[in-house]
TIKE-574351 format. One record per residue (C-alpha): residue in one letter; z, x, y. Coordinates in steps of 0.2 Angstrom, whole numbers, padded with zeros to 4 digits, always signed. Example, Ala and Ser with C-alpha at 12.3 -4.5 7.8 and 13.67 -1.06 7.14 Angstrom:
a+0039+0062-0022;s+0036+0068-0005;
***
This chain:
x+0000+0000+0000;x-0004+0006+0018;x+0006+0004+0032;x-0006-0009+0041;x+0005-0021+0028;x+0017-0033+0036;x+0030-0041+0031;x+0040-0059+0035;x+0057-0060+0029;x+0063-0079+0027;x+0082-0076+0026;x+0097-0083+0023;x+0108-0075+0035;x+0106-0072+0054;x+0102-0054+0061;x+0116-0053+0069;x+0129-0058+0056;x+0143-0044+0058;x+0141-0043+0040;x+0126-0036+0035;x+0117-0040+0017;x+0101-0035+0010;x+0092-0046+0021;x+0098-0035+0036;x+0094-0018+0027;x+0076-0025+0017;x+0069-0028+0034;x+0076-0011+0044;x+0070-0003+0028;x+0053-0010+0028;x+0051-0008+0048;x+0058+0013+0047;x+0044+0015+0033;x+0032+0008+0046;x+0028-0009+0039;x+0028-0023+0053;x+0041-0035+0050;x+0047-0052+0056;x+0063-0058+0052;x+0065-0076+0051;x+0087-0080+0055;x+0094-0094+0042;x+0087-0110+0040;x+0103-0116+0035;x+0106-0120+0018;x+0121-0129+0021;x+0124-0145+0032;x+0136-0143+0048;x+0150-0150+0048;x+0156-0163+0061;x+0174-0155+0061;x+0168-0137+0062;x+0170-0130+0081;x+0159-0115+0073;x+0147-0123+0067;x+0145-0131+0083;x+0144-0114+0090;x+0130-0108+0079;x+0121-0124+0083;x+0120-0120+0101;x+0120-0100+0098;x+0103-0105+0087;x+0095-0116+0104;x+0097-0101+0115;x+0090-0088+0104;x+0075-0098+0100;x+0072-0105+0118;x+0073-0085+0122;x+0058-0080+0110;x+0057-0068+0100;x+0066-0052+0103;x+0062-0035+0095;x+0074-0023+0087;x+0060-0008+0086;x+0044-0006+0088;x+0040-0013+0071;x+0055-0027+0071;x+0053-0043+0076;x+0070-0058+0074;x+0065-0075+0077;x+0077-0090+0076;x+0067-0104+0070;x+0074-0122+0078;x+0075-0133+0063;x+0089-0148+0057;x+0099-0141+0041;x+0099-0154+0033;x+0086-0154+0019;x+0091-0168+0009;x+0086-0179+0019;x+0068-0181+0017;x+0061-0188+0033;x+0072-0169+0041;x+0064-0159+0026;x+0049-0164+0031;x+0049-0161+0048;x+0057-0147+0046;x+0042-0141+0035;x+0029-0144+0050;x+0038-0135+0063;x+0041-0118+0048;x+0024-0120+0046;x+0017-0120+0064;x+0031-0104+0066;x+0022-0095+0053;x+0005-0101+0059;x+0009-0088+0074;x+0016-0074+0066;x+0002-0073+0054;x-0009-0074+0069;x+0003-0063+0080;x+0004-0050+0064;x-0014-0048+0061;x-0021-0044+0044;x-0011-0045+0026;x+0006-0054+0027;x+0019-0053+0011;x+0033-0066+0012;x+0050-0058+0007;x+0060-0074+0006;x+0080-0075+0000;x+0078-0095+0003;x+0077-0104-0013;x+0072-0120-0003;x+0056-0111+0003;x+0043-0115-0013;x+0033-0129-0004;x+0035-0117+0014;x+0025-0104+0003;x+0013-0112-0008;x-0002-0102-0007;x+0005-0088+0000;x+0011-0071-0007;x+0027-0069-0007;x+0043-0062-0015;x+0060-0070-0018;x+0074-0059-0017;x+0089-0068-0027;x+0104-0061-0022;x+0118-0077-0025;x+0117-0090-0038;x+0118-0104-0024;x+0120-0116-0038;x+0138-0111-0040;x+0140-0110-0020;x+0151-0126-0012;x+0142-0138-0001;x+0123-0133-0005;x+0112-0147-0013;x+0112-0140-0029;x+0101-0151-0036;x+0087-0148-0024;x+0091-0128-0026;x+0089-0128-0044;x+0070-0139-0045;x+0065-0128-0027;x+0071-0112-0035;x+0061-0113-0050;x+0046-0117-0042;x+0048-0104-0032;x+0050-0089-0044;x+0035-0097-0055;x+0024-0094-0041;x+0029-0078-0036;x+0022-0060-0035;x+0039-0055-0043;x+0056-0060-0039;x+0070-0046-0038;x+0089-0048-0043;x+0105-0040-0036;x+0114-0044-0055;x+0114-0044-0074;x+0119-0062-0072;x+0107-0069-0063;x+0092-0059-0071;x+0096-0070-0089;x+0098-0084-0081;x+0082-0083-0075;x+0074-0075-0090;x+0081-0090-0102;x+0068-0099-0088;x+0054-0090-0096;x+0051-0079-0082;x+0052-0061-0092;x+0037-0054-0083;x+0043-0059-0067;x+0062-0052-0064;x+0067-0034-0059;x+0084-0031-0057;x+0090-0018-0043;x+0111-0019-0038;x+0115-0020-0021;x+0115-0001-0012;x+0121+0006+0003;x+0117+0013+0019;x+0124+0029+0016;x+0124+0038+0033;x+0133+0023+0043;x+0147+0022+0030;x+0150+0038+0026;x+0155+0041+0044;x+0174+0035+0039;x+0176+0051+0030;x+0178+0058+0047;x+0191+0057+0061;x+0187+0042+0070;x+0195+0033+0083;x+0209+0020+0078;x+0207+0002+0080;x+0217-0008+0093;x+0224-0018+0081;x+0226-0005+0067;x+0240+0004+0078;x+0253-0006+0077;x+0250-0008+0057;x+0261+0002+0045;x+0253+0014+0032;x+0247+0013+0019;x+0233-0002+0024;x+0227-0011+0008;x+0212-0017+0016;x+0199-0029+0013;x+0180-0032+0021;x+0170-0049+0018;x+0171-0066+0019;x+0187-0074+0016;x+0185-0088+0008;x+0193-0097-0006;x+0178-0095-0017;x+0176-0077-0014;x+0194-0071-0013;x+0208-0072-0024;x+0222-0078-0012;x+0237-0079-0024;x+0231-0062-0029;x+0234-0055-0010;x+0253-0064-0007;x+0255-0056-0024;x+0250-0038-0018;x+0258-0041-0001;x+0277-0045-0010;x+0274-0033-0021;x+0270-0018-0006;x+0279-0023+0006;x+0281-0006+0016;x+0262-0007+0015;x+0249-0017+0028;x+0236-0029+0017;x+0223-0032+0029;x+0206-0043+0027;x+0193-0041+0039;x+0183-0056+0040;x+0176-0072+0046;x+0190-0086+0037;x+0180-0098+0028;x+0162-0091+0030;x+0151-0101+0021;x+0166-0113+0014;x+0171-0121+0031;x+0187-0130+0022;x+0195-0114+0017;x+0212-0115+0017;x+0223-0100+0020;x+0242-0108+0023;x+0243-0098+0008;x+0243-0083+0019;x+0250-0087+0033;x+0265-0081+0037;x+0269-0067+0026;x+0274-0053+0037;x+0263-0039+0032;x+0246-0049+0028;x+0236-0045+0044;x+0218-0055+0045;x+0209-0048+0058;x+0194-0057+0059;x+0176-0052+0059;x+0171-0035+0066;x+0155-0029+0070;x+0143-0019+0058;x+0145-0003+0069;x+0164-0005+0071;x+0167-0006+0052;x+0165+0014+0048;x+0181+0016+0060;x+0193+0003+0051;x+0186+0009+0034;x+0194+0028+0039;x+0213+0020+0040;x+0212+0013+0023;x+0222+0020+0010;x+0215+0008-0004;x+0200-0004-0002;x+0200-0018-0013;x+0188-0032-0021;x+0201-0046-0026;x+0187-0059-0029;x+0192-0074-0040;x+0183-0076-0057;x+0170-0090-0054;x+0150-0095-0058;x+0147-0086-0040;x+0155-0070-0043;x+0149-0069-0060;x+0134-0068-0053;x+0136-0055-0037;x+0135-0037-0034;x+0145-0035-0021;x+0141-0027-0005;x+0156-0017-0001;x+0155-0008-0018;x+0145+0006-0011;x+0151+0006+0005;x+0170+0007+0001;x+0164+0025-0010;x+0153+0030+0003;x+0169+0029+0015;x+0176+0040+0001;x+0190+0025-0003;x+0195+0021-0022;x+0189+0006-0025;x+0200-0009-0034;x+0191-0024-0042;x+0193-0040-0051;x+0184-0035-0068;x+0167-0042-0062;x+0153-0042-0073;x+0141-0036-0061;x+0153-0021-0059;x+0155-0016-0078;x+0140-0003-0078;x+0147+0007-0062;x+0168+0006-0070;x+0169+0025-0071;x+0167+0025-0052;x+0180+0012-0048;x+0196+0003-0055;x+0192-0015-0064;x+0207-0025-0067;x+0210-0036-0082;x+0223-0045-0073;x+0235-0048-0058;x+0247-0039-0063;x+0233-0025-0069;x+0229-0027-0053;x+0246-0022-0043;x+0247-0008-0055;x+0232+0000-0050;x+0235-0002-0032;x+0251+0007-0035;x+0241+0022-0044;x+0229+0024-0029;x+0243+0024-0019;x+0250+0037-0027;x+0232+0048-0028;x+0222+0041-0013;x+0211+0056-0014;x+0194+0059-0027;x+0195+0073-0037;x+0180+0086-0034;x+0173+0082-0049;x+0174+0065-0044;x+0167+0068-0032;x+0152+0076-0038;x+0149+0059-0048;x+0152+0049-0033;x+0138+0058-0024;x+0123+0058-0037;x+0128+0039-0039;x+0126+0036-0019;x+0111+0045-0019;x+0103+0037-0031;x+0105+0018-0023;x+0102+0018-0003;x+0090+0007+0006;x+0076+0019+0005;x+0075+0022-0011;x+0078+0005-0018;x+0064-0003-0008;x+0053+0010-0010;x+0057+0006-0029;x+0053-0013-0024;x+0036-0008-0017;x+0030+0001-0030;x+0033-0015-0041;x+0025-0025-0025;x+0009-0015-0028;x+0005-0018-0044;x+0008-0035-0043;x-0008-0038-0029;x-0026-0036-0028;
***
């Protein structure tokens, strides 16, 4: 493939999410190789909610970046956020919302000039693409997520992996699950990676935080969403009683993509600080004061099927990692701790807290493994599949 290829990526998560994904780092990828991209922001998969002050504010976040226009990131990086109604199961607002995806699409092909690949992470984008070429990326079974149309996800997806040029998968899990479809030829899986040279900056003396100053050392931290079916709440007031000299901090937007998490569970334990969502260039610096970083995700259809995103980061911050035994996980256990239970768990966190530091051997491992699984060479992995798949 040339570099005159371009690129739209239909996404499931806005650009400027604190949190970045592979959506984030596909499309900075793609545009640093010299590929021309457009990255479409969330259509929103689920509906807002009438109680949700934030979801009023993304609504009206979403009408001024689309009345500003497109904005470029680089000279090969375009963002648009697409004004449509999230709520696709209403047939009249699916259909509408059709026409104007199209008509936004209709200009960026023009705008683009010469061959387009779709790169879409939407499993609701089957009809959007039909008679395009295009990828889908799965990176969450959305079936097991709360508040998506799961029905419509399952028909929409399925469609849209049988007509595409090859769909790519960030687990084991999901990879069977779609191969008991009958779609062998179609499914590579890659894990999520890392972008190495960002998070590696915690390895060295960075500023402190404001609000990491007044926090007692150790810090058990956390970075991601906090939400009830991602985290494992009784797990963190567990670790919390158990350490008490020690700081347990979660970084994170509460209730991101569950609006109806409940966290009373947390609140008021003295030494259980949530923080809130930081920004993607501000987490390096909060990474550096962790003493142990943790993955205490509950067991669930979801988790069994994600790779988590701060895996990689957490070792390219040179931090022991502590996990839930996720199955995604189980092929990289010599490079982390996967506990079999809560009190496996706590136990663990006690060893790391004993030996916070990576032996040299260690991390000689830890190294060939990060090198191996960073942006660049995982999408240049993709492409190479990418261009055997078209004419």
């Amino acid at each position: 493939m040339t570099t005159k290829l371009n690129f739209i990526i239909i996404s499931t998560a806005d650009w400027d999410n604190p949190f970045w994904t592979n959506k984030q780092h596909v499309a900075k990828t793609l545009s640093n190789l010299g590929y021309n991209v457009v990255y479409f922001d969330s259509l929103g998969l689920r509906a807002p909610s009438k109680k949700s002050s934030r979801d009023l504010r993304r609504i009206i976040n979403r009408l001024i970046q689309f009345f500003k226009g497109p904005r470029k990131i680089n000279s090969h990086l375009t963002i648009f956020s697409p004004l449509v109604i999230p709520l696709h199961s209403n047939p009249m607002i699916a259909s509408l919302n059709q026409l104007l995806m199209k008509l936004y699409l209709k200009f960026f092909e023009f705008r683009l000039g010469g061959r387009v690949i779709y790169w879409t992470y939407n499993p609701l984008s089957a009809d959007l693409l039909k008679g395009k070429d295009y990828i889908y990326h799965c990176v969450d079974d959305l079936t097991a997520a709360p508040g998506l149309p799961i029905e419509i996800i399952k028909y929409e997806e399925e469609n849209l992996i049988d007509h595409s040029l090859h769909t790519f998968v960030t687990s084991i899990t999901l990879k069977k699950k779609f191969l008991g479809m009958g779609f062998a030829k179609k499914v590579t899986y890659f894990p999520n990676v890392i972008d190495r040279e960002h998070f590696s900056r915690a390895k060295l003396k960075l500023d402190k935080p404001a609000d990491l100053h007044t926090l007692k050392q150790p810090i058990i931290g956390f970075i991601g969403a906090v939400s009830s079916y991602k985290v494992d709440f009784e797990l963190i007031v567990k670790l919390a009683k158990k350490f008490q000299d020690a700081s347990v901090v979660l970084i994170g937007q509460v209730g991101e993509g569950q609006p109806d998490t409940k966290i009373d569970i947390l609140e008021g334990i003295p030494n259980i600080y949530l923080l809130g969502p930081k920004k993607y260039h501000e987490l390096p610096e909060y990474l550096s004061y962790f003493d142990v970083a943790l993955l205490p995700c509950v067991i669930n259809d979801y988790t069994r099927s994600m790779f988590p995103m701060k895996f990689f980061e957490y070792l390219a911050a040179g931090k022991k990692v502590i996990s839930t035994r996720l199955d995604s996980l189980l092929e990289f256990e010599q490079y982390c701790y996967l506990a079999e239970n809560d009190a496996d768990f706590i136990s663990k966190v006690e060893k790391v807290l004993i030996d916070p530091n990576f032996s040299q051997d260690d991390n000689i491992k830890i190294n060939t493994i990060l090198n191996e699984n960073t942006w660049e060479v995982r999408t240049k992995k993709m492409l190479k599949i990418l261009s055997s798949e078209i004419n």
